[in-house]
C-alpha positions as CSV (number, residue, x, y, z in Angstrom):
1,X,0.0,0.0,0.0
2,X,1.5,3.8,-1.0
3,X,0.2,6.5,0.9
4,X,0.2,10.0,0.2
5,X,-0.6,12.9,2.9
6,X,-2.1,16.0,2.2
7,X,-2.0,18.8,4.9
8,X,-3.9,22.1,4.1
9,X,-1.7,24.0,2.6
10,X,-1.1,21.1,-0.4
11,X,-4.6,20.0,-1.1
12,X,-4.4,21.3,-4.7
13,X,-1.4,18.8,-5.7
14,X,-4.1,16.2,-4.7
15,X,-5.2,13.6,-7.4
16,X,-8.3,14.7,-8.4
17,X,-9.9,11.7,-9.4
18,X,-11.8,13.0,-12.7
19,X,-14.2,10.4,-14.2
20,X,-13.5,7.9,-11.6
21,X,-16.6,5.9,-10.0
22,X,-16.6,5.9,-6.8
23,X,-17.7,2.5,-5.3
24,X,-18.2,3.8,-1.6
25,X,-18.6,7.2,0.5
26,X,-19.1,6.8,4.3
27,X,-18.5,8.8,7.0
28,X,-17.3,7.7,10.6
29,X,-16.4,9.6,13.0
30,X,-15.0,13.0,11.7
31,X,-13.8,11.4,8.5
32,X,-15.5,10.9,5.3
33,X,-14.1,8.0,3.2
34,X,-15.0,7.5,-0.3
35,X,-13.7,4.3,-2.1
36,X,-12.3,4.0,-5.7
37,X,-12.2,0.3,-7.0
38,X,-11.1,-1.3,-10.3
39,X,-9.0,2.2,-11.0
40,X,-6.9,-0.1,-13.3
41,X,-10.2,-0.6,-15.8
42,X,-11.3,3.1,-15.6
43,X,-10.0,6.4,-16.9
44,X,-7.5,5.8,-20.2
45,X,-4.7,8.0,-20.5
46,X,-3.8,9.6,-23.6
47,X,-1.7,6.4,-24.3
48,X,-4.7,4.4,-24.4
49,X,-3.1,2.5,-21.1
50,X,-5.3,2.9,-18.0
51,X,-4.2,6.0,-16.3
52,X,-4.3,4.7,-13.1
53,X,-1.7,1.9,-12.3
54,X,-3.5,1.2,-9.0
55,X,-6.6,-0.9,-8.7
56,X,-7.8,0.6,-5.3
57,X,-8.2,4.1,-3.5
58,X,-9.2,5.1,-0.7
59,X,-9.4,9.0,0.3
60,X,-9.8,10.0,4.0
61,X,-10.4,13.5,4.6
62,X,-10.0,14.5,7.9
63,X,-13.0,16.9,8.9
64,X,-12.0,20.0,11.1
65,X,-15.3,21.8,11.5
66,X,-18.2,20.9,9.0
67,X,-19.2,18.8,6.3
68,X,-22.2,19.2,4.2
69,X,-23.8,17.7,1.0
70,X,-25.9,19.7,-1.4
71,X,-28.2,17.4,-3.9
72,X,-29.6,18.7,-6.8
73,X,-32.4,16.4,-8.1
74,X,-35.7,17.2,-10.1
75,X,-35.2,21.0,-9.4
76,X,-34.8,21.0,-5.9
77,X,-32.2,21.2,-3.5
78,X,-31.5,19.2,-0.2
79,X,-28.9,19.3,2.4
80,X,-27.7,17.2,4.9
81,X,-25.2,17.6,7.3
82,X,-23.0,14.6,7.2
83,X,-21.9,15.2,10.7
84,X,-25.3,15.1,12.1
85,X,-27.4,13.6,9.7
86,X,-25.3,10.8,7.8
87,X,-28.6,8.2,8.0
88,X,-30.1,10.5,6.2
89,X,-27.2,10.4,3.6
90,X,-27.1,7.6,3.4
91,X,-30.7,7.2,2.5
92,X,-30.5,9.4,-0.5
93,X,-27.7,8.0,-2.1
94,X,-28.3,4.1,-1.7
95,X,-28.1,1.8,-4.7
96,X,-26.4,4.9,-6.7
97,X,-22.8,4.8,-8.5
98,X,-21.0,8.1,-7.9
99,X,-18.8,9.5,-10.5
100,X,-16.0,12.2,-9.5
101,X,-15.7,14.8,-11.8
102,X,-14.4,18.0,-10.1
103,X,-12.6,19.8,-6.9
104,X,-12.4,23.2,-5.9
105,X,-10.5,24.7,-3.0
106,X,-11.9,28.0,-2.1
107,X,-9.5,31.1,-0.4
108,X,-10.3,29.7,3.0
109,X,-9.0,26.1,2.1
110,X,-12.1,24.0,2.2
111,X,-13.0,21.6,-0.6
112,X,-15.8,21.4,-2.9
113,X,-16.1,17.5,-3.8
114,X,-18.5,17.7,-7.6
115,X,-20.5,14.0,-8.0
116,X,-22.5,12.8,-10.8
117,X,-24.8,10.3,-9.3
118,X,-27.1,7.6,-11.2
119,X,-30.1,5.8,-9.7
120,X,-31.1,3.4,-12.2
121,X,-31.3,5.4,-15.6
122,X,-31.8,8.8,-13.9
123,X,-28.8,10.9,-13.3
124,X,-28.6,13.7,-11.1
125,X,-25.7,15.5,-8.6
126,X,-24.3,16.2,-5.5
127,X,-21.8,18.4,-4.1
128,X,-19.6,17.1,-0.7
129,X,-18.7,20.5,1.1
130,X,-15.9,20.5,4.2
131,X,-13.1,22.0,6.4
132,X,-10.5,19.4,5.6
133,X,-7.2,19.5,7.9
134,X,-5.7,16.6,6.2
135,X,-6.4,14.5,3.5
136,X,-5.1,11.0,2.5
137,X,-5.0,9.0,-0.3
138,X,-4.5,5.0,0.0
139,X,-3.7,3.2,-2.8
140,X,-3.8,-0.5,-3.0
């Protein structure tokens, strides 16, 4: 297993994970933990290889204060506070795939995690908002 640490002020040099389905997202604790399997079958890079050379990732971020989650579905928006309300998250996003296909880090630090979600043939979005004070990635 390789891992790789990212404190605060490095999050940007952080693998972004573009197009990548992600197979799990949990939170325990104060730390969310979203799963990446089969990385090895996924993404191609431009040399037609797989771009990852790992099979497995898993991110743990490392809450400080907050973590939210913004869906957008049919319109409307929901939140739920992961901290407080992860049944409820979990809930929402059962039976779904998840694919990754942005990160922002705004002047303050925090992240901005962008999901495309599918239930069934409907597809629809979420946003993972948080004060991360470390983040890191295991790859298997």
């Amino acid at each position: 297993m390789n891992l790789q640490i990212y404190e605060k002020d490095k999050f940007v040099e952080m693998d972004s994970m573009h197009d990548s389905i992600a197979t799990n997202i949990s939170i325990k604790d104060k730390t969310l933990l979203i799963t990446y399997d089969n990385l090895n079958e996924g993404v191609i890079g431009r040399d037609g290889l797989s771009y990852y050379k790992n099979q497995k990732l898993t991110i743990e971020y490392v809450i400080d204060s907050y973590c939210d989650v913004k869906f957008f579905r049919r319109n409307k928006y929901k939140y739920v506070d992961l901290l407080e309300e992860n049944n409820k998250f979990y809930k929402l996003i059962n039976g779904c795939s998840f694919m990754s296909y942005k990160y922002a880090i705004d002047s303050f630090g925090e992240i901005i995690l962008f999901f495309n979600i599918r239930e069934k043939n409907k597809y629809w979005c979420f946003e993972i908002s948080m004060d991360a004070e470390k983040i890191i990635y295991h790859w298997e």
